[in-house]
C-alpha positions as CSV (number, residue, x, y, z in Angstrom):
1,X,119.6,76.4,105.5
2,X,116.7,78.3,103.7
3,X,117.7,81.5,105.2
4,X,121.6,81.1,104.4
5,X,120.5,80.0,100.8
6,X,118.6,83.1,100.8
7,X,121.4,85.3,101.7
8,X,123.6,83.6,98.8
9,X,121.4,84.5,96.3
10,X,121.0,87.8,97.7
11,X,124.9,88.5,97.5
12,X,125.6,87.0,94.1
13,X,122.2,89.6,92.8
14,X,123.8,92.5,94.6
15,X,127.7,91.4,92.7
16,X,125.6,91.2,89.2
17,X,124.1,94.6,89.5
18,X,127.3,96.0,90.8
19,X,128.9,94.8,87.6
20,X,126.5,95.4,85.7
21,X,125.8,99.1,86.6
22,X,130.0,99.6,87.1
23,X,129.6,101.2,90.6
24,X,128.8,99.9,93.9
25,X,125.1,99.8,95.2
26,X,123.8,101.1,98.6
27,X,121.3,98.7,100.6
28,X,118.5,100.5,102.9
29,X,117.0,97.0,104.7
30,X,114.4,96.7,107.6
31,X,115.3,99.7,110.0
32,X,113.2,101.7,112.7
33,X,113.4,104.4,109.3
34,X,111.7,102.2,107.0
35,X,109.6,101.0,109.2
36,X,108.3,104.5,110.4
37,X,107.6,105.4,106.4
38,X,105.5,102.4,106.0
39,X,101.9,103.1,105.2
40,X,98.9,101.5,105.3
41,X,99.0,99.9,108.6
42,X,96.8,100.0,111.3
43,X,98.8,99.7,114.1
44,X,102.5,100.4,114.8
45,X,105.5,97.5,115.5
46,X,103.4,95.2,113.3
47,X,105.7,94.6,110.7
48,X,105.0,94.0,107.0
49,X,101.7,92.8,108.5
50,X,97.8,94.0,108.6
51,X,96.6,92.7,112.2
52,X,98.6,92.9,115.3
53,X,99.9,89.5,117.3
54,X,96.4,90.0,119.6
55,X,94.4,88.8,116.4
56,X,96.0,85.2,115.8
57,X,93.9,83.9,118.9
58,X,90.8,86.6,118.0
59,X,90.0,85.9,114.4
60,X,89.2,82.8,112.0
61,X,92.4,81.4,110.8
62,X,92.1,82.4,107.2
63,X,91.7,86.0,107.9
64,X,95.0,85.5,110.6
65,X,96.5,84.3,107.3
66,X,95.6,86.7,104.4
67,X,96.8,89.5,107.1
68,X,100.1,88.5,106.8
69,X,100.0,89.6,103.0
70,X,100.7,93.4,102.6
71,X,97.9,94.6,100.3
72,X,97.6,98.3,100.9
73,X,101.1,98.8,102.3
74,X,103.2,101.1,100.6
75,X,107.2,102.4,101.3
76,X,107.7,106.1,100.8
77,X,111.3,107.5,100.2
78,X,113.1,110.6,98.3
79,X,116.7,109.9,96.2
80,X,118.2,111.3,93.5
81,X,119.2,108.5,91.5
82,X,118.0,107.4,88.2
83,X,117.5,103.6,89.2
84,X,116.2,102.2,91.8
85,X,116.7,98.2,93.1
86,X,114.3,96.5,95.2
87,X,114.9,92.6,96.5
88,X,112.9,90.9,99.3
89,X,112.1,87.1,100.0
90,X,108.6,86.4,99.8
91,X,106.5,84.8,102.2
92,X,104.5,81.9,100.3
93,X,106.3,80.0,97.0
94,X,102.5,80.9,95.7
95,X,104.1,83.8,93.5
96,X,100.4,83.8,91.0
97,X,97.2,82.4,90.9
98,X,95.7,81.0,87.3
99,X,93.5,84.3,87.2
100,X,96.0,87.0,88.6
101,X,99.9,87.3,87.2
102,X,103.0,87.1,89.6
103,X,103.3,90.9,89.1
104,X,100.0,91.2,91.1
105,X,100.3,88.9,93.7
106,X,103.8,89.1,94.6
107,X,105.6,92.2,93.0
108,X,105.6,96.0,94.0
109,X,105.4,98.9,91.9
110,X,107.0,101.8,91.7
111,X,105.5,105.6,91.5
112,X,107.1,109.1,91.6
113,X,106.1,112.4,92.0
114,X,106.5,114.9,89.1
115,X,107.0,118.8,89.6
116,X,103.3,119.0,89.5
117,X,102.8,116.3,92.6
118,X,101.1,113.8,90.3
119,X,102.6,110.0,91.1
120,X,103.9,108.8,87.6
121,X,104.5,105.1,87.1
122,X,108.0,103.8,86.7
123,X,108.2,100.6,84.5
124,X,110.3,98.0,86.0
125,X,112.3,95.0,85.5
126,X,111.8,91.6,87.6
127,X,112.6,88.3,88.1
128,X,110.6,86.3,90.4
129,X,111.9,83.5,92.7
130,X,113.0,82.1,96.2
131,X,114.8,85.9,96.3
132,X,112.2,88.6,93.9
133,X,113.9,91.7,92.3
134,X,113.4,94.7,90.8
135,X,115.5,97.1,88.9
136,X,113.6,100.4,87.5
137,X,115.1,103.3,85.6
138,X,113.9,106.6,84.9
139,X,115.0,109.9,83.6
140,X,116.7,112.4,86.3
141,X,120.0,114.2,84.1
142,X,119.5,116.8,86.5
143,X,120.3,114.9,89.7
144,X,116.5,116.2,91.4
145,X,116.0,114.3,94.6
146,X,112.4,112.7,93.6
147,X,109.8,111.2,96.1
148,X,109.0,107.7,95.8
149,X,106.2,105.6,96.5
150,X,107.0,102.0,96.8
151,X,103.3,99.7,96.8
152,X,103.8,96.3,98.3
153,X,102.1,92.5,97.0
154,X,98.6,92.5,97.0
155,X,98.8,88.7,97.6
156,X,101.9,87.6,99.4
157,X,104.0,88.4,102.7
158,X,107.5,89.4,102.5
159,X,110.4,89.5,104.2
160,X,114.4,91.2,104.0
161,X,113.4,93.7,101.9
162,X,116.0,96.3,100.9
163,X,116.0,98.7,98.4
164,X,119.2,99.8,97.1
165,X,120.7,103.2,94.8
166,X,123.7,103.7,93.5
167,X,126.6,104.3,95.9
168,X,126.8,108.2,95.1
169,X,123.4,109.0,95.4
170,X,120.8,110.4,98.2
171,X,118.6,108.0,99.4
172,X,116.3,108.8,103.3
173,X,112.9,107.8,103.4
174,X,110.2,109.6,104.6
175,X,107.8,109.3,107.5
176,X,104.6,108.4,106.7
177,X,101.8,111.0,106.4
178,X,100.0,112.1,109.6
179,X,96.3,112.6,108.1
180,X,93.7,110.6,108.8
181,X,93.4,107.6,106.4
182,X,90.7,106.2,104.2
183,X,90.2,102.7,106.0
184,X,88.4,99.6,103.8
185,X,87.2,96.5,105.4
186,X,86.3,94.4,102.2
187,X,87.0,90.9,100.1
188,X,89.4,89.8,97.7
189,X,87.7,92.6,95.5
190,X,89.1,95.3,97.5
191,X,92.3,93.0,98.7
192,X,93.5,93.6,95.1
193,X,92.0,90.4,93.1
194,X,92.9,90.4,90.0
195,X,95.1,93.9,89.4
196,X,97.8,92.9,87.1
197,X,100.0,94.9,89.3
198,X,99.5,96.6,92.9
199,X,99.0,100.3,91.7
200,X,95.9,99.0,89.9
201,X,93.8,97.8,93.0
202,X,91.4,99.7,93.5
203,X,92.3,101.2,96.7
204,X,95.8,102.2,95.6
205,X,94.6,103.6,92.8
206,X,92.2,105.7,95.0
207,X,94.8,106.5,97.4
208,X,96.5,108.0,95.1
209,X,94.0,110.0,93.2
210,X,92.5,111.6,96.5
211,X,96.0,112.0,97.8
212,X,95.4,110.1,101.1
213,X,96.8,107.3,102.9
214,X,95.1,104.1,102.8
215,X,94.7,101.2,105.0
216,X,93.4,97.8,103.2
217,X,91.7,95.5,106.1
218,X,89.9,93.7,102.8
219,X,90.5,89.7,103.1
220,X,90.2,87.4,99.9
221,X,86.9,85.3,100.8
222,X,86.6,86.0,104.5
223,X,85.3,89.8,104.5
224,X,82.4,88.5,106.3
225,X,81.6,91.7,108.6
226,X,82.5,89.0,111.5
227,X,81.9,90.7,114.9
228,X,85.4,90.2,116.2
229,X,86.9,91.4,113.0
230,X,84.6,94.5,113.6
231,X,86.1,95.0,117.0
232,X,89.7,95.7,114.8
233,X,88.5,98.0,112.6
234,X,87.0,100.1,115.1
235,X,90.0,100.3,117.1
236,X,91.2,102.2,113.8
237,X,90.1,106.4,113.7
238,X,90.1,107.0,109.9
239,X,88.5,110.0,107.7
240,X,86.2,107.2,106.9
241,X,85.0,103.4,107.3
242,X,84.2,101.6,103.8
243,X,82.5,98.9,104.4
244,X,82.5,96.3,101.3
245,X,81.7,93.2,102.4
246,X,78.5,92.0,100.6
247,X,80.5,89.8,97.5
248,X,81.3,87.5,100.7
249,X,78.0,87.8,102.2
250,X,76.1,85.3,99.3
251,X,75.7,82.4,101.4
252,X,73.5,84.1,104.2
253,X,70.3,84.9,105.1
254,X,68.9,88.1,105.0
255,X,68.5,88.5,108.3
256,X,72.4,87.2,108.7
257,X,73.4,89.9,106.4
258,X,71.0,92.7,108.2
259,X,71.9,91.7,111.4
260,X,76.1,91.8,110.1
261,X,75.0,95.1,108.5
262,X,73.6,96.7,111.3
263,X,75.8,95.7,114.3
264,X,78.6,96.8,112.1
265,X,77.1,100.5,111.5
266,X,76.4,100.7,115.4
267,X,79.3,99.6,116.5
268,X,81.3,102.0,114.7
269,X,79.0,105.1,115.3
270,X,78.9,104.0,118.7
271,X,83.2,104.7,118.7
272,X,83.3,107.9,116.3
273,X,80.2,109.5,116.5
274,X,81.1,112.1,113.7
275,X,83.1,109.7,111.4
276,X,81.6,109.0,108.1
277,X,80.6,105.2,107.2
278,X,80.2,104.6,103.2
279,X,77.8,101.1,102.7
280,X,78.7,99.7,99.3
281,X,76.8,97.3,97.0
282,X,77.6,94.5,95.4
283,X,79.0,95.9,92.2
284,X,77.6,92.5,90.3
285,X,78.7,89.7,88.2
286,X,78.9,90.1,84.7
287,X,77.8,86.5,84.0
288,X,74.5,87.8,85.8
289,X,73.1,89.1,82.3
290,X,73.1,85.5,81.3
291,X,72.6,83.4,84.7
292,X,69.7,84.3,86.6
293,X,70.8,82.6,89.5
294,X,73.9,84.6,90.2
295,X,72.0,87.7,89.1
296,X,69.9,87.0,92.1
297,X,72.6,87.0,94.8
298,X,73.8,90.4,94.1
299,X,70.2,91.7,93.3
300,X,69.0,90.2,96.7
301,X,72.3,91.8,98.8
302,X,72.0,94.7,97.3
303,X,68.2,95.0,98.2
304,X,69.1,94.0,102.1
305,X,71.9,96.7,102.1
306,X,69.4,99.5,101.2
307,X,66.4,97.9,103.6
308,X,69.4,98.0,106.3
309,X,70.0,101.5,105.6
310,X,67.0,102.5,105.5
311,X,66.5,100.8,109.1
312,X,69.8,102.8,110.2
313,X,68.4,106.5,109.1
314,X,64.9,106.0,110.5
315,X,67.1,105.0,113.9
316,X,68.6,108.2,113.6
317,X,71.2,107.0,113.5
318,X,73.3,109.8,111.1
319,X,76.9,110.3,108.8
320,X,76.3,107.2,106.9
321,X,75.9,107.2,102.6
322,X,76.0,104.3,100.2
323,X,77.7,103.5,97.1
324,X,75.3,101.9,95.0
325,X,75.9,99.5,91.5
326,X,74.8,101.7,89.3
327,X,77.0,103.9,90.5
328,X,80.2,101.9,90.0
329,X,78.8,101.1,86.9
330,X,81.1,97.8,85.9
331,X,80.1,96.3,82.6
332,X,80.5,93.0,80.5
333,X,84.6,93.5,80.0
334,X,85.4,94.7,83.5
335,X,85.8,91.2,85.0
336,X,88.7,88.6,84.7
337,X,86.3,86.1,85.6
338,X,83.0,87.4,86.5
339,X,83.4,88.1,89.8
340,X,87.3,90.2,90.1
341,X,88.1,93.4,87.9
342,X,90.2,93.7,85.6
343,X,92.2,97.0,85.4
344,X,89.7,99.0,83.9
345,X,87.4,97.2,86.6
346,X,89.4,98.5,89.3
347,X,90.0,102.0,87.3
348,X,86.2,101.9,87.3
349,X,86.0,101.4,91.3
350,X,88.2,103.7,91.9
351,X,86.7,106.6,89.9
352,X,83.5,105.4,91.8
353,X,84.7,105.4,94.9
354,X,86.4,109.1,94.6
355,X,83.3,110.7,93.5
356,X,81.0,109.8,96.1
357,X,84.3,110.5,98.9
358,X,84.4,113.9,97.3
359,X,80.7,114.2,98.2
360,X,80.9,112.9,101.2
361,X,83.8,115.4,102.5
362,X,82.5,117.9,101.1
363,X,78.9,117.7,102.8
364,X,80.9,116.7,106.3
């Protein structure tokens, strides 16, 4: 009944643009072509998803869960046409959280590439229901065909998702890039919590900036550095492993968090000898100026991280860097709530996180 309800909706939204716009519009749905453009996964015939099926029975059941949501995943397609409609059905009726708008958690965003190959942002209109759309507009008189890149909810599924153009214009989209991508295992930090929309979390905005595809294995409270998570990010070969964790690390002991530390570091170098792993810190809580004790848990991580690495290196074991505090350098009014970044928070990770990858390829 859902599904036919769905399909209703869908039909009477397609009839309102059509009159609206005075010309028929052209869906592209789910397809073996939009399928092969879509970035950010790790593994293929996984859908709009972030673990394969061999996970469900693997991992905790909250991680199973959050990788059903598509942060990091992102549609690329080229088309000549001045607007641009999206629709899909989203997985949970959980469209925003009190801290995080329905544009973040549940909407896409739009980007195209200008004659210079910078994205630009297109601005978009929405309405957010059972069925979401989008309609965005931009300039294109000239009739250029204009690459696209589509970013996907940081903090819901989705499903029947079709993205339409004008009858009488090009539309194909493109396969996804080949390179090797920047892959981040993190928390609901580097899942996306609290961008306003999905360009802003940090790791789009980074993907972006470095011009490199991205895959997000971050999970909202459960980036734990579990073992058996571990064995799924190493069956990834990226450019390099980020390993973010430490926000979700708080309630264990130091030797917990050494021990999660170091098995992790091994058990990658032990897979890709030559592949660069970047440790980061706990970027803080901005509350921590004014409350010692949560002052203390990042101070405390932080100091276990670099005892770790330290441990690591005199190993010999080699090809491994951290991204310290300081150097993300988040202050008082970069946090929506002490913990998640605003915008300029994630603006502020992501400039961060470029500089020290630049330094990183460049001494590779």
């Amino acid at each position: 009944m859902k599904k036919a309800i769905n399909i209703t909706l869908h039909l009477c939204l397609i009839l309102i643009w059509n009159t609206t716009f005075g010309q028929e519009t052209r869906w592209y749905g789910e397809s073996t072509e939009m399928m092969n453009a879509l970035e950010g996964r790790g593994w293929d015939e996984i859908g709009f998803n972030r673990l394969p099926d061999s996970a469900e029975a693997i991992v905790r059941l909250p991680v199973w869960n959050l990788s059903r949501q598509t942060a990091g995943l992102s549609l690329r397609f080229t088309s000549d046409s001045p607007e641009i409609h999206v629709s899909y059905t989203p997985s949970s009726t959980r469209l925003e959280m009190p801290h995080m708008p329905a544009t973040g958690v549940s909407g896409v965003d739009l980007y195209v590439k200008d004659s210079s190959g910078k994205l630009l942002w297109v601005r978009g209109s929405y309405k957010f229901g059972e069925q979401i759309t989008y309609q965005f507009q931009l300039s294109n008189d000239a009739g250029l065909s204009k690459e696209f890149q589509l970013f996907l909810p940081l903090y819901n599924g989705l499903s029947e998702l079709q993205i339409g153009v004008p009858d009488d214009k090009v539309f194909a989209f493109a396969p996804k890039r080949t390179e090797k991508p920047i892959l981040v295992y993190g928390t609901s930090i580097a899942q996306g919590a609290c961008a306003s929309r999905p360009g802003m979390a940090w790791t789009n905005i980074l993907s972006r900036d470095v011009d490199m595809p991205m895959i997000n294995l971050a999970f909202s409270g459960n980036g734990r550095m579990e073992e058996e998570v571990i064995e799924y990010v190493s069956q990834i070969d990226p450019a390099v492993f980020v390993l973010d964790c430490l926000p979700n690390l708080g309630s264990f002991s130091e030797n917990e968090v050494k021990t999660k530390l170091i098995y992790a570091v091994n058990t990658l170098r032990s897979k890709y000898p030559n592949t660069p792993i970047l440790l980061t810190e706990h970027a803080g809580y901005s509350d921590g100026l004014v409350f010692e004790p949560r002052a203390e848990i990042y101070e405390n991580l932080n100091a276990w991280l670099q005892e770790s690495f330290t441990k690591l290196t005199s190993n010999g074991v080699t090809g491994i860097y951290t991204l310290t505090k300081d150097e993300i350098g988040m202050g008082i009014d970069d946090f929506v709530d002490g913990t998640h970044p605003t915008d300029l928070g994630m603006s502020k990770y992501a400039k961060a996180y470029a500089k020290k990858l630049k330094e990183i390829f460049e001494e590779e």
